[in-house]
C-alpha positions in Angstrom: -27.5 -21.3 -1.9 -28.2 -19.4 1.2 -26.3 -16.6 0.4 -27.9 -16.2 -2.6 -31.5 -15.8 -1.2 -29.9 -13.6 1.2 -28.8 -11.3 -1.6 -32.6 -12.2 -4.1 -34.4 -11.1 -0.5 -32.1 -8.0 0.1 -33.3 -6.8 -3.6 -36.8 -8.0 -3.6 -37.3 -6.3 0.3 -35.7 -3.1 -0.8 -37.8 -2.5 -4.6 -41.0 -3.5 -2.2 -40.1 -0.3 0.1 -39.2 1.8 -2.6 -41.2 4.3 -1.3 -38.8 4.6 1.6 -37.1 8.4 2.4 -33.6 7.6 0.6 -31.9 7.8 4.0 -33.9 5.1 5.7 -33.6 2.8 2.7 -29.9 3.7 3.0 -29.9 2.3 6.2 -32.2 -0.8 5.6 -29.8 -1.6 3.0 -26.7 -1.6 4.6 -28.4 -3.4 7.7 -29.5 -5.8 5.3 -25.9 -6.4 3.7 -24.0 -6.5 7.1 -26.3 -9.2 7.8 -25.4 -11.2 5.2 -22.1 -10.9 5.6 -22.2 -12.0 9.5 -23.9 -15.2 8.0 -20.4 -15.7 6.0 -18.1 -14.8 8.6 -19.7 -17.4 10.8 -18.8 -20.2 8.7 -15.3 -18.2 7.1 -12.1 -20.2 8.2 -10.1 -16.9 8.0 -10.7 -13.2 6.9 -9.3 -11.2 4.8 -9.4 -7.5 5.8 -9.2 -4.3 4.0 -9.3 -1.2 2.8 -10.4 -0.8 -0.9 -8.2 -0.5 -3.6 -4.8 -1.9 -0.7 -4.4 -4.7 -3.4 -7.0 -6.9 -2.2 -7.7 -8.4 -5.9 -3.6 -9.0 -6.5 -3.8 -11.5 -3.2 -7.0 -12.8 -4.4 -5.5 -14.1 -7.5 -2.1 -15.3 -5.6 -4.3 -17.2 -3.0 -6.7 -18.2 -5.9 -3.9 -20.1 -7.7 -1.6 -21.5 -4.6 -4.8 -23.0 -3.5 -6.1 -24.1 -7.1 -2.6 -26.4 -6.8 -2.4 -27.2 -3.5 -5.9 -28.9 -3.2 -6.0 -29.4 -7.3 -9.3 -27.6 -8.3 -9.4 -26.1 -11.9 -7.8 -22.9 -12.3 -10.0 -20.6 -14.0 -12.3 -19.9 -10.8 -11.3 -16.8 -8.8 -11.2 -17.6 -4.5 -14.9 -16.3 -3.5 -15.9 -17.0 -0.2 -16.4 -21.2 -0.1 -16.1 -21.6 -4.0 -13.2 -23.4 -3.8 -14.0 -25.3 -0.8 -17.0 -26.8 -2.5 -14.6 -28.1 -4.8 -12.6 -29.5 -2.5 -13.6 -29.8 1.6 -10.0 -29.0 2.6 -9.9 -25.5 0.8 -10.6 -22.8 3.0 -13.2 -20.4 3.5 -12.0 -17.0 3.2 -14.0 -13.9 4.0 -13.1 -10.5 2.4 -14.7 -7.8 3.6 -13.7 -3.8 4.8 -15.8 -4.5 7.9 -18.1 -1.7 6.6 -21.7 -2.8 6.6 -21.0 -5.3 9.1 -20.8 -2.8 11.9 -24.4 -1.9 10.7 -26.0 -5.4 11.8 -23.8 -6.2 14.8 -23.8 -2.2 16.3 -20.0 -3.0 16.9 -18.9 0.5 16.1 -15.7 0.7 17.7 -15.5 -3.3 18.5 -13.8 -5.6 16.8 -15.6 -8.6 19.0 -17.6 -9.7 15.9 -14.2 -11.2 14.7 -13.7 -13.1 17.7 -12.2 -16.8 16.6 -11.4 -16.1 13.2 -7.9 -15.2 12.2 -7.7 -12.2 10.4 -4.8 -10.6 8.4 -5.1 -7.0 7.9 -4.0 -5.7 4.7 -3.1 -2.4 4.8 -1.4 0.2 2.1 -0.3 3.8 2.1 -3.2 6.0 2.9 -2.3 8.6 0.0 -2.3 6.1 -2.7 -5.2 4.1 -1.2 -7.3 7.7 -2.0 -6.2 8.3 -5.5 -7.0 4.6 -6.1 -10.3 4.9 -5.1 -10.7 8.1 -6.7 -10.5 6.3 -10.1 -12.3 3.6 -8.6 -15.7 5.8 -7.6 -14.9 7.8 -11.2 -14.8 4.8 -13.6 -16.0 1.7 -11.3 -18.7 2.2 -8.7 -22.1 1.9 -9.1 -24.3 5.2 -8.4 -26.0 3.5 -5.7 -22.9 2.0 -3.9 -21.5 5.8 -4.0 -25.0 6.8 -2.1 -24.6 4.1 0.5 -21.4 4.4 1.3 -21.2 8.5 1.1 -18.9 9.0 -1.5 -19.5 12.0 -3.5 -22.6 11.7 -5.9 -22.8 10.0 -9.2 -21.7 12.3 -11.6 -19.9 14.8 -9.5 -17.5 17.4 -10.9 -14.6 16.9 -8.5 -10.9 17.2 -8.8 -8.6 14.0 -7.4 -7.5 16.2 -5.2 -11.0 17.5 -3.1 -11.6 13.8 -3.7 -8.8 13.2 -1.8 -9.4 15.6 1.3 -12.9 14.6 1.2 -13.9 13.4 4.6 -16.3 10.8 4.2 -14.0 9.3 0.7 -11.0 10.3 0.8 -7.5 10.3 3.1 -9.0 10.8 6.4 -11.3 8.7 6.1 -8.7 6.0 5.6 -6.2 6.7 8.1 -9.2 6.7 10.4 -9.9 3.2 9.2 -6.9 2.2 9.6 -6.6 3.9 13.4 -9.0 2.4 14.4 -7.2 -1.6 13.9 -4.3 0.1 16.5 -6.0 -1.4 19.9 -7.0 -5.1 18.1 -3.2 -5.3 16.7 -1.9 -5.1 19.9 -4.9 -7.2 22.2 -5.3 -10.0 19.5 -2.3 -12.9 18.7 -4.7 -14.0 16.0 -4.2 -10.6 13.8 -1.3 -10.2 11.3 -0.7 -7.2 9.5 0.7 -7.2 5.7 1.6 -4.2 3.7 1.3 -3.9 0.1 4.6 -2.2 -0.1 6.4 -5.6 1.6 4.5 -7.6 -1.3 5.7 -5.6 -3.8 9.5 -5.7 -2.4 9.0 -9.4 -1.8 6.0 -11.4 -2.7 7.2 -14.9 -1.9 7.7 -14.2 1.6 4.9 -12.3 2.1 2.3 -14.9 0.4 4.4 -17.7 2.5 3.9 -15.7 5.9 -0.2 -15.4 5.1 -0.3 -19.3 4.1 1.3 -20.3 7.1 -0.6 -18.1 9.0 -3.6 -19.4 8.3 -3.0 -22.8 8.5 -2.3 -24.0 4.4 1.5 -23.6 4.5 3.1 -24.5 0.8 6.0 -25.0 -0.6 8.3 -22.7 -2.0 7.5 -24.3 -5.6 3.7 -23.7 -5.3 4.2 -20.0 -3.8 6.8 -18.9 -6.9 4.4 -20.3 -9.3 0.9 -18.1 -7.3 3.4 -15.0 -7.5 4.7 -15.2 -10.9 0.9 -15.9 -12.0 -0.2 -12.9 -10.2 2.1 -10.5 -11.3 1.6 -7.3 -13.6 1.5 -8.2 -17.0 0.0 -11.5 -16.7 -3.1 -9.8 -14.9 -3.7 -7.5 -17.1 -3.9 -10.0 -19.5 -6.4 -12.2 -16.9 -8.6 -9.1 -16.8 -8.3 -8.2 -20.4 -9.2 -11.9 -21.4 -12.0 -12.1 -18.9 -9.9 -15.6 -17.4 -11.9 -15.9 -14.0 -15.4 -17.4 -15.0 -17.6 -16.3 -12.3 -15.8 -12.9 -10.9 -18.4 -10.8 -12.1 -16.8 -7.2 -12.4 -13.9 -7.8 -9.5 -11.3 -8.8 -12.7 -12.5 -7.0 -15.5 -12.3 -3.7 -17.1 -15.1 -0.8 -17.0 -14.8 0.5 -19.8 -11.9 -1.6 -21.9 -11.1 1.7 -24.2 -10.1 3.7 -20.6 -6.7 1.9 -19.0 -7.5 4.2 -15.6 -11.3 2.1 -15.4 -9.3 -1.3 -15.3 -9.0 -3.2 -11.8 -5.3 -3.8 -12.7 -4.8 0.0 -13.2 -1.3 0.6 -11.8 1.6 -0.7 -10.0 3.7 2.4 -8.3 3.8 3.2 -5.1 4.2 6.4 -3.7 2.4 7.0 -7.3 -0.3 9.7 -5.7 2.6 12.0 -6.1 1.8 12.2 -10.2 -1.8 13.6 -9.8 -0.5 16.8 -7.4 1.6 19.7 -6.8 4.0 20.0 -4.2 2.0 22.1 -2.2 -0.8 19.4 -2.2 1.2 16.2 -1.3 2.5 18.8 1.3 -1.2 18.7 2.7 -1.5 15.2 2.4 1.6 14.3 4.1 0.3 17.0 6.9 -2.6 14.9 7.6 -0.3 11.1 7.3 0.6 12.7 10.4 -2.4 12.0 12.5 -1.7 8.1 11.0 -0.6 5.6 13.9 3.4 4.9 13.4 2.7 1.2 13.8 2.0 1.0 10.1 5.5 2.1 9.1 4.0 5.3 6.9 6.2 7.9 6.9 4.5 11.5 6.5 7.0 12.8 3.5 7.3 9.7 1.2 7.9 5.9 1.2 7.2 3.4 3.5 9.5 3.1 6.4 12.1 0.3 5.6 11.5 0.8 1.8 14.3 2.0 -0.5 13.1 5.6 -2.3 14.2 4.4 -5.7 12.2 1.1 -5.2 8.8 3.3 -4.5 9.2 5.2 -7.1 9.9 2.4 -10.0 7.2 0.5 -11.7 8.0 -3.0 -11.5 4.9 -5.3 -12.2 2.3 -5.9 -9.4 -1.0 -4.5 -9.3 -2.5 -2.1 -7.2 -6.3 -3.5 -7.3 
C-alpha cells in the first residue's frame, strides 16, 4: 500500500507542476522515483542489480518459480518486490533496480553506501550485446517519457543500431561505465557477488544454486532443475506469449505481438551484436571493450573469457530479457 501512494503522489505532484521547464520536471521526477525506491530497499532482504536488458527478467522467472515451490505460493505471480512474501512471511524481499534514480535522492553519485547491509548480486552481461538489446528495447518498448528521463535518444528518432550503440548517454559506453564503476564495491564489499549471463547460459543450475545460497534460501537440486527448465527459451516465450504472470504489467509480455524483435524474450545468442554490424564496426566496439575493467572476464575481440567460441555463437534456449 505504501508504495502505491508513493507512485498515485509521484503522478498527481508531477501533472500539478505541469507547467514546470521539462528539465526541472526531469529532475523532480527522477528525485521523486529514487525516493521511492530507497523506501523499498530499506525493507528489501537482498537486491538484485543490473544493467537493463543483462537478463534480469530470465532470473526473475527462475527465482519466481524456485521460490513459488520452496515456500508453496501459487505459481502464476511473477517475484515483485514483497509479493511473494505477502504470501508467505518467509519469502524474501527482493529489490531490482539499476541504481539509476536512486542516486538522485540519496546524492550518492559515485557511493555505493546506500547499499550498505543488504546483499547484492550484480548481474552483469557483455557490454556489446547489453547495447543492441536496449536498442530494440528503447525502439519497440520504452515509453517516450522514460526515453526523456533517462537521456536516451528522443521518441521517434531516426537512428541506426549502430549510432545507438556509440551513443554516449544510451549506448556502449555508457554501459561499461556502469559497469566500472561496481570495480571498487567488488573488491571492499564480502556481501557483493557477481553473476554473468554468459555462466547462466553455460550452466544455469549452478549459477541459480550459487545466488540461492547466497542469499540465504538454499534449495535442492530438484527444486533448482525444475526453476531452470521452467525458465528456459521456449517455455518463456510461451509465458509471454500467453500473458502467464497475472500482475507483471508489461515486464513479460510483447509490445507489439506481430513484431518478434518488440517481445521481452527477444533472443538468446550471445556474442549476437555481431549480426547487426560490419566488421569494421564490431572493430570499434571491441576498441572501446577495451577501456572495460578485466574483472568482468570481457574480452575486447569476442566471447567471454572462459567461454567456448562455438558455445557463444549457438542459440540454445535462454533468454536475453
Amino acid at each position: 500500500m505504501k508504495d502505491m501512494m508513493q507512485v498515485v503522489s509521484r503522478h498527481i505532484l508531477l501533472a500539478v507542476l505541469g507547467f514546470l521547464p521539462r528539465e526541472r520536471k526531469k529532475r523532480l521526477e527522477r528525485w521523486l522515483r529514487g525516493r521511492e525506491e530507497y523506501s523499498r530497499l530499506q525493507r528489501a532482504d537482498w537486491v538484485l542489480m543490473s544493467w537493463g536488458k543483462s537478463g534480469r527478467t530470465w532470473l526473475r522467472v527462475m527465482l519466481s518459480r524456485f521460490y513459488h515451490n520452496k515456500f508453496a505460493i501459487p505459481g502464476d505471480e511473477l517475484l515483485d518486490f514483497d509479493n511473494l512474501k505477502k504470501a508467505n512471511p518467509a519469502a524474501p524481499s527482493v529489490f531490482f533496480t539499476h541504481n539509476n534514480y536512486l542516486r538522485n535522492y540519496t546524492g550518492n553519485w559515485h557511493s555505493k553506501a546506500h547499499f550498505d547491509g543488504k546483499p547484492i548480486v550484480l548481474l552483469v552481461r557483455d557490454p556489446r550485446d547489453v547495447a543492441v538489446s536496449q536498442f530494440f528495447q528503447w525502439q519497440y518498448r520504452m515509453r517516450p517519457n522514460k526515453k526523456f528521463i533517462n537521456d536516451y535518444p528522443p521518441h521517434g528518432a531516426e537512428i541506426s543500431p549502430f549510432q545507438f550503440v556509440m551513443n554516449v548517454q544510451a549506448g556502449l559506453p555508457r554501459v561499461i561505465d556502469y559497469f566500472n564503476g561496481w570495480v571498487e564495491t567488488l573488491s571492499a564489499r564480502d556481501d557483493v557477488m557477481m553473476v554473468r549471463y554468459e555462466d547462466m547460459r553455460t550452466e544455469p543450475e549452478r549459477e541459480l544454486s550459487r545466488i540461492i545460497a547466497f542469499t540465504n534460501t538454499p534449495g535442492t537440486e530438484d527444486e533448482v532443475r525444475d526453476a531452470v527448465d521452467f525458465a528456459a527459451y521456449d517455455n518463456m516465450k510461451k509465458l509471454e506469449e500467453s500473458r502467464f504472470f497475472k500482475g507483471s504489467g508489461a515486464r513479460v509480455k510483447p509490445g507489439d505481438s506481430a513484431n518478434p524483435q518488440s517481445f521481452k524474450v527477444r533472443r538468446a545468442k550471445v556474442g549476437g551484436y555481431r549480426d547487426y554490424f560490419s566488421d569494421e564496426e564490431c572493430a570499434q566496439l571491441d576498441a572501446l571493450m577495451e577501456t572495460l575493467h578485466p574483472v568482468f572476464g570481457y574480452g575486447s575481440n569476442g566471447a567471454p573469457e572462459n567461454m567456448q567460441t562455438d558455445t557463444a555463437e549457438q542459440n540454445t534456449g535462454t533468454p536475453t530479457a
